[in-house]
N, C-alpha and C positions, 0 to 999 in steps of 0.2 A: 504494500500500500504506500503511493504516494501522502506524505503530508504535505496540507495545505493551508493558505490562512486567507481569507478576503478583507482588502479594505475597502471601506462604503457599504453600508446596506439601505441606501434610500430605494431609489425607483426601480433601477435593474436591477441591483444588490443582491436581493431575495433572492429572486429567480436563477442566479447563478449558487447560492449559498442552498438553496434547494435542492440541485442538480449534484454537487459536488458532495452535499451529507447524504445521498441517494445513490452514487455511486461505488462499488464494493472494493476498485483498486484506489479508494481516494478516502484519505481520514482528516477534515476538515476540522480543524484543532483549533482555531482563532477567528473572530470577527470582529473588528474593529472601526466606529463609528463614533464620532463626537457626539453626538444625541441619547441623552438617555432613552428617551421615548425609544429610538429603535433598538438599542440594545437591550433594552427591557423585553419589547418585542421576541427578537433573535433569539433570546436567554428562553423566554418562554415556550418558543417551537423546537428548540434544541437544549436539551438543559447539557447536554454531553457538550456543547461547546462552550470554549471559553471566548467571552465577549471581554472589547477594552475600549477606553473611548483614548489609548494610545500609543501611536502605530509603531512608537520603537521597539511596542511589545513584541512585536509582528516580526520585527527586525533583527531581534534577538533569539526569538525561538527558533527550535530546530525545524521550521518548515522547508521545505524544501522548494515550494512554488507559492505565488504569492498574487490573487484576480486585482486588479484597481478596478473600481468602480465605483471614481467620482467624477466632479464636475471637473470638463477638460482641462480647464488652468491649472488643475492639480497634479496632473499625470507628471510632467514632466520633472517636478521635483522628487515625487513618489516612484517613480519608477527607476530615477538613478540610484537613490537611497537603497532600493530593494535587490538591486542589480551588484551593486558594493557590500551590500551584505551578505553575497554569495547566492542570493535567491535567482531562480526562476519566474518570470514577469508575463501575465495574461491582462493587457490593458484596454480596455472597454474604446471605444472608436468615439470620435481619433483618437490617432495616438497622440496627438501632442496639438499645439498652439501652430506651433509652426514647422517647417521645412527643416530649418534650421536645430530644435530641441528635437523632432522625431529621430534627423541625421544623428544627432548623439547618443540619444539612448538605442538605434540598432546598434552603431558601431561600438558603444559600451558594451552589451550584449554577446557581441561578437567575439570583442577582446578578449573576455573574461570566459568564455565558452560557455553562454548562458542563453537561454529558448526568452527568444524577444517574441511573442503573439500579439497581435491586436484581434480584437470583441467583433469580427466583422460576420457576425453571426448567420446571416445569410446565403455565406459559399458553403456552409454547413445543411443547406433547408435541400433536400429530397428535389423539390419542383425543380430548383437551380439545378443541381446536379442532371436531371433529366434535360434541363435546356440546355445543358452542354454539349452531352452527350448526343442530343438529335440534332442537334449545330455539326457537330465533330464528326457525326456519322456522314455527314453530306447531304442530310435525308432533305433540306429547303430550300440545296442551292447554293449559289454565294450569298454572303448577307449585303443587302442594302443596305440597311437602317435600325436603328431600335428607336422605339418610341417608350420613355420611366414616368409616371407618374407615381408620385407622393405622397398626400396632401389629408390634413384635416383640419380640425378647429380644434389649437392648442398641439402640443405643451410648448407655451413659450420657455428658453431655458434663459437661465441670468447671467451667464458667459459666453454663448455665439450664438451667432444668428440663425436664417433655418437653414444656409446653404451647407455649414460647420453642422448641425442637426440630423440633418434628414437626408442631404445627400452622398455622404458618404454611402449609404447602401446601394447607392445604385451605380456609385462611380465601380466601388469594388466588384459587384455583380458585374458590369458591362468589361470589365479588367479580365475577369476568373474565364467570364465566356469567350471574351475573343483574344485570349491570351496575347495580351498587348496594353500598353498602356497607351491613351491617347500623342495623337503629335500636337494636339492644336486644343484650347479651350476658349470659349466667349458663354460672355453673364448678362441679364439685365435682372432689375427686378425691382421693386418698391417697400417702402419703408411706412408702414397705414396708422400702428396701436402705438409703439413707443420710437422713440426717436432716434437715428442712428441707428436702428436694427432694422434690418433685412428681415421680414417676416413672407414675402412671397418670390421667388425668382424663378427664371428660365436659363437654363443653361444646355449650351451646344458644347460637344466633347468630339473632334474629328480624330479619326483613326486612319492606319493606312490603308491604302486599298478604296480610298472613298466613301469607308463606311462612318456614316455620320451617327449620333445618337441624339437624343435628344429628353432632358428632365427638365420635370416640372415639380415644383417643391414648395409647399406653402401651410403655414402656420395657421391658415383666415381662409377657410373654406368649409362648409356647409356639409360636405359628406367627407368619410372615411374611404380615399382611393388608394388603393394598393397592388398597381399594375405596370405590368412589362408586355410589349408588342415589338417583335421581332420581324420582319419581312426580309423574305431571299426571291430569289430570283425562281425557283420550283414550286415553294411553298411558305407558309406562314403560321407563327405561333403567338401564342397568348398565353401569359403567367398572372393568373389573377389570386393574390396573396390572400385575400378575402374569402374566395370561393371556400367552401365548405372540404367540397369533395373532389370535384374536378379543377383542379387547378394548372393543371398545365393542357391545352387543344393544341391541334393544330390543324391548321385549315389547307384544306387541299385549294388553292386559288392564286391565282396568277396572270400576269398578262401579258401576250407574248408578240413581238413584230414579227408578222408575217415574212419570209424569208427574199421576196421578191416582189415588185409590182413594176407595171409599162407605164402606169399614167397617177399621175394624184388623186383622180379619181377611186382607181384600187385600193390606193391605200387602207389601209386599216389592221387594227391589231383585235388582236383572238384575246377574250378574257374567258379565264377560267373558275368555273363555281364548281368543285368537288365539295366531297362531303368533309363532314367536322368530327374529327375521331381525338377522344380523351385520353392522354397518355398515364397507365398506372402508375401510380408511386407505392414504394415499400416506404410508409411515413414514418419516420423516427422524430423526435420532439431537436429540433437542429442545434441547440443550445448545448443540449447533453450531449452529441455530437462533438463539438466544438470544446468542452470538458474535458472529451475522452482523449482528444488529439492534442491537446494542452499535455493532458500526462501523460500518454502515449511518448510526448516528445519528450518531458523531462527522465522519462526510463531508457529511451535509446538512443538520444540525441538527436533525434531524426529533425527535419523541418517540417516547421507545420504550413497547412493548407492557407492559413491565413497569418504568413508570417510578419515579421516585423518589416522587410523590406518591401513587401506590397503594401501595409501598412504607412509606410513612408510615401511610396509611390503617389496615394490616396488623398495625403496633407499635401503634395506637391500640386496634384491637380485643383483642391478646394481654395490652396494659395493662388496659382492663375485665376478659378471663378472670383475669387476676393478681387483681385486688381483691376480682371475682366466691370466688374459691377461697380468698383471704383473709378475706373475712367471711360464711363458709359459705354459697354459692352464689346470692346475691342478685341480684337480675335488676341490671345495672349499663344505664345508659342514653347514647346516645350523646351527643356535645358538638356531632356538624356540623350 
């Protein structure tokens, strides 16, 4: 059994502190939060664990990995602290403020021979994995396009806006599936309830090959959307998060130039309406996932699926949307 200790139990907290006292190769020994309220909480659901409202406790025990999960401005000092204590580091997305603090704690990580993860909980979710896989299989063609949407009403957070919120999951998603990181990103968006925050934006992410994406992410909207639309050149998919049961289709439909014509007249293109067939998933809950590959890696060294350098990757694109949105949506260009 790995030991483990988690700092933060606010919003996500639990849910990972759940997952991990649930787990049979993982003995979750500490939890530490500045709030009585939740450590009174934690104490109650778990009386086998020891709760502390201070993390050097965290730092000193013999755990061997160590979740963050606090608000972002916090990672970057918690996570070098835990990395020089000889720990093992799973840190909640982003990983850092900036390009700059993520670049250190990988290369910290690295130096010390220690499992740098970021929380990108998603390349963990079944549907993603299946949208890879019919990606990867060839089965829709080359990709055009993706279409992410995000969106609900709330949670605004008190450290970054919603591009730092919300869209890392989609940047990481559109990264894992087209195994690349964009060349190119542009932002717009508006600032509605408080001031200087960014609560709604649209951002374009170009890839090679012409494939563009496109998210849409907002704090101040009226429904809960939770979708991915992919289109290729054969065929076309849909990841709808929300969906109960079927969550990943894919639609047999497409539109194709006719191979030749003599006059402009002829012209014209063949569109295709096949049928709509639901792809199975074997559903595992993708958190506990994401746990298991966390310890998995601190047992054999291995890299995890959601490492620290894609993790990086992720703060470097949200830094272009930031600048992008800053100087009114300017195409911003990559540096790798």
């Amino acid at each position: 059994m790995t030991k483990v200790g988690v700092i933060g139990a606010g919003y996500w907290g639990p849910n990972l502190i759940r997952n991990l006292h649930e787990i049979p190769q993982a003995e979750l020994c500490l939890v530490c939060d500045t709030r009585p309220e939740r450590r009174e909480h934690i104490q109650n659901l778990y009386p086998d664990v020891q709760v502390t409202s201070d993390y050097t406790q965290v730092l000193e025990s013999d755990v061997q990995g160590v979740v963050i999960a606090t608000p972002v401005s916090t990672h970057y000092r918690l996570a070098l602290d835990c990395l020089r204590a000889g720990k093992h580091v799973l840190i909640e997305k982003p990983l850092a403020l900036s390009s700059q603090q993520a670049g250190e704690i990988v290369e910290l990580g690295r130096a010390l021979g220690r499992v740098v993860m970021t929380g990108h909980t998603f390349l963990y979710n079944p549907a993603v994995t299946a949208l890879k896989q019919i990606i990867d299989s060839g089965e829709i063609g080359k990709v055009y396009y993706a279409n992410c949407t995000r969106v609900n009403l709330g949670l605004y957070q008190a450290d970054v806006n919603v591009v730092w919120d919300l869209a890392p999951h989609d940047v990481s998603i559109l990264m894992y599936l087209f195994g690349q990181a964009p060349v190119s990103v542009s932002a717009r968006g508006g600032m509605y309830v408080k001031p200087k925050v960014h609560d709604v934006a649209y951002l374009s992410l170009f890839f090679a090959d012409c494939v563009m994406a496109d998210i849409r992410v907002s704090w101040l909207d009226p429904n809960k959307i939770r979708r991915i639309t992919i289109v290729g050149s054969q065929k076309m998919l849909v990841y709808d998060d929300i969906e109960p049961h079927e969550k990943v289709k894919i639609y047999d439909k497409g539109v194709d130039v006719q191979p030749y014509t003599d006059t402009y007249e002829d012209f014209h293109l063949a569109y295709r309406y096949g049928e709509v067939t639901s792809f199975p998933l074997d559903w595992q809950e993708p958190l506990r996932l994401e746990c298991l590959d966390f310890l998995e890696c601190i047992a054999s060294g291995s890299k995890p699926r959601s490492n620290g350098d894609l993790g990086l990757q992720v703060v470097q694109v949200l830094e272009m949307a930031q600048h992008s949105l800053n100087n009114g949506g300017t195409k911003e260009a990559a540096l790798w």
